[in-house]
C-alpha positions in Angstrom: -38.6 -58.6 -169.6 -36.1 -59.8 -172.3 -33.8 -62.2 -171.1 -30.5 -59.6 -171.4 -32.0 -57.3 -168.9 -32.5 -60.4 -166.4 -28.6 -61.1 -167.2 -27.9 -57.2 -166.5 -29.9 -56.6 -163.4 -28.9 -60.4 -162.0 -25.1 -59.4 -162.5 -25.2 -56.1 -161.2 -27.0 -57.0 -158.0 -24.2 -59.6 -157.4 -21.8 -56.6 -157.7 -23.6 -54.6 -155.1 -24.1 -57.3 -152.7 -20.1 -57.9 -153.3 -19.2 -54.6 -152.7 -21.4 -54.4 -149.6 -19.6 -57.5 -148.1 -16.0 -56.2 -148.7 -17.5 -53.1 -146.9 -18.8 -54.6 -144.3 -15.6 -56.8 -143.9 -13.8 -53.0 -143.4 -15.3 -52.3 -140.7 -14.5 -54.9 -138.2 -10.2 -54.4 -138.5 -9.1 -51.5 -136.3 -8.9 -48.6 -138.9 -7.8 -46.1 -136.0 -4.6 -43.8 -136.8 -1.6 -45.4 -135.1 1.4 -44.3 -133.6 4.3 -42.1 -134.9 8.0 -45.0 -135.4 10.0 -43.3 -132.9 13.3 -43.9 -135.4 10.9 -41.9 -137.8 10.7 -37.9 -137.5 7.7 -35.9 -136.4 8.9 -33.3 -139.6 11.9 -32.4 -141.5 13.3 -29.8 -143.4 15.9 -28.9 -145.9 18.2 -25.3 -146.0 16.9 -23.9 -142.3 17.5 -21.0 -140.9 16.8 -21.0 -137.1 18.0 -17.7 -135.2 17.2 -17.0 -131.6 17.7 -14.2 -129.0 18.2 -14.0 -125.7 15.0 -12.8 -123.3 16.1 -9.5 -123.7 15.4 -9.2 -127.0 19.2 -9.5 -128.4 20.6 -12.0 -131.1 22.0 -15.0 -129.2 23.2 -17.9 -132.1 22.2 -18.5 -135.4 22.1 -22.0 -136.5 22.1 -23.2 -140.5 21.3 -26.4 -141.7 20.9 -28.4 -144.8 19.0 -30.7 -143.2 16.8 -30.9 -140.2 14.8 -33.4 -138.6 12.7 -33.5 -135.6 11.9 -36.2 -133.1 9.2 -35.1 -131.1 9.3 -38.3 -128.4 12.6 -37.8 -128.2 12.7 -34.3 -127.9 15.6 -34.3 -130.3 16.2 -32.6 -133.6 19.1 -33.8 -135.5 21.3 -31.7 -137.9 22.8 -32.3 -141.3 26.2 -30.2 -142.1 25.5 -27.7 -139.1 27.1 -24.1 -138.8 26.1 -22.1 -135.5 27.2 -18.6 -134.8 27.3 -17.7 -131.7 26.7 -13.9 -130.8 28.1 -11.4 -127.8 26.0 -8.6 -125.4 26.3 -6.3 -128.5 25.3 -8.7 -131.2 28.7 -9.0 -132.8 29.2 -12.8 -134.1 32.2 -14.3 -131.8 32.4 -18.1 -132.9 31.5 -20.1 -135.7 31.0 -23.5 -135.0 30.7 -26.8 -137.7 30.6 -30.2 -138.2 29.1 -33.0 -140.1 25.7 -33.8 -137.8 25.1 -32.3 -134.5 21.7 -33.1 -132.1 19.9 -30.5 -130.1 18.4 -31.8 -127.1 15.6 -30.1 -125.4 18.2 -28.6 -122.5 19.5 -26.3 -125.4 23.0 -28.9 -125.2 24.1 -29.1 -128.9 26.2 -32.1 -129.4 28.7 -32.5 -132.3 29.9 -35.4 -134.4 31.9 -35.6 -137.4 35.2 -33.1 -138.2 34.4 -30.6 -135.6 35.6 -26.9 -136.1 35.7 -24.5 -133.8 36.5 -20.5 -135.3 36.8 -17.4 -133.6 35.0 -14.5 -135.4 36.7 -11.9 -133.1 40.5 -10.3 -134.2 41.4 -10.1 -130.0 40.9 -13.2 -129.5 44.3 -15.4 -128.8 42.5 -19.0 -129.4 41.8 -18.9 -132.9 40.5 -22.0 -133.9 39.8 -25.6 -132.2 39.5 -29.1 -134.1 37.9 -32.2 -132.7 35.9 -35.1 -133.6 33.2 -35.2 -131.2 32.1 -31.7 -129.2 29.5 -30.5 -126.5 28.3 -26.8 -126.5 25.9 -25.5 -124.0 24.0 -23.1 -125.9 23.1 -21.2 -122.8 26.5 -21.2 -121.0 28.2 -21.4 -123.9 30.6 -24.0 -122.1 32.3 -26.8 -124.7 33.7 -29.5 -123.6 35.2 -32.6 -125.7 36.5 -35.7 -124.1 38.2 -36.8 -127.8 41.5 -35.6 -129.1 41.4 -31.8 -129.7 43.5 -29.3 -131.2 44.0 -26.1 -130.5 45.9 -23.3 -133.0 46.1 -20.1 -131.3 48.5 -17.1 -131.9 51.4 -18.5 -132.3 51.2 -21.4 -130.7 49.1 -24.9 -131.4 48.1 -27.5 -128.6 47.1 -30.9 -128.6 45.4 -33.1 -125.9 43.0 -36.0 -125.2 40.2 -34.0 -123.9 39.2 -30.3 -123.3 36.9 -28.0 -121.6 36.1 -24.0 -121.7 34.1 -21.4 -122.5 33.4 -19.5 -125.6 31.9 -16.4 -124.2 35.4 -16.4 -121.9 37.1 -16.9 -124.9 38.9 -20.0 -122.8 40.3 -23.7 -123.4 41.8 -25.6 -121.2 43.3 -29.3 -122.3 43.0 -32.3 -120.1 45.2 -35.4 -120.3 48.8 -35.6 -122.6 48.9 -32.5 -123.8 51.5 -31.0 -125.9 52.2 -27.4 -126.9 54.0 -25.7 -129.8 55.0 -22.5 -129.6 56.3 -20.3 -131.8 59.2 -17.2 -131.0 58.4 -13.9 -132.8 62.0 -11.9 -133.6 61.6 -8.8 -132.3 62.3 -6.1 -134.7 65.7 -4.3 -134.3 66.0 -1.2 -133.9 68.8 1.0 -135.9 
């Protein structure tokens, strides 16, 4: 044997006995898959769409979403830019509800943070829009509550308080703590 095939096979033996030993030092560290970071989120998703209905079959509240994460210990999913409708007995959207984040517990309790805006879809309705900065909504009651400064513009009148709860499927507010009302007197048209 030539004396560059000794120098070939002597060098490439050392290579697998290296690479065997790195191997072998592998397999004694815990390689096993470890647990999810709770402040991490089990999945996430841009631009959602989630719509659900009510056992009988009938829409209940849409909720959009440019961002969505889920927390699966937590049982959370938080919200980016929410907008929820919610939806009467004869699937006719009644409120529109939005703010900057909002989390979803696993109680169906939407909580709201950031410029929240309260709309009403309907034309009967005399509470037409409510402003806050922090809301509650129960998405199966449909009670809100707040216990930060809200506003409330109506028909012809606008309200202001420190907290306030009611009920959107009552179409209902009621302010707790300082509150103060504006009202405003519609002439009456005169008759000739």
């Amino acid at each position: 044997m030539s004396k560059t095939k000794r120098w070939l096979i002597l060098l490439l033996t050392l290579a697998v006995l290296a690479l065997i030993g790195w191997n072998l030092a592998d397999i004694g560290e815990d390689n096993t898959p470890q647990a999810n970071d709770p402040s991490e989120p089990t999945y996430q998703s841009e631009h959602t769409i989630t719509v659900v209905y009510d056992p009988t079959g009938k829409l209940n509240y849409k909720l959009l979403a440019d961002d969505v994460r889920h927390f699966a210990p937590q049982e959370t999913n938080w919200f980016t830019k929410p907008v929820l409708t919610t939806f009467d007995k004869n699937a006719l959207p009644t409120w529109s509800i939005r703010s900057d984040q909002a989390m979803l517990t696993n109680n169906k309790m939407l909580y709201l943070y950031g410029n929240v805006e309260v709309n009403s879809l309907t034309a009967t309705s005399q509470l037409e829009r409510i402003t806050t900065d922090k809301a509650q909504v129960n998405l199966i009651t449909q009670d809100v509550s707040s216990d930060d400064e809200v506003t409330l513009y109506g028909t012809n009148f606008t309200s202001h308080g420190l907290k306030m709860r009611g009920n959107m499927r009552d179409k209902t507010a009621r302010l707790i703590d300082k509150v103060t009302s504006n009202y405003e007197i519609q002439k009456k048209p005169e008759n000739k």
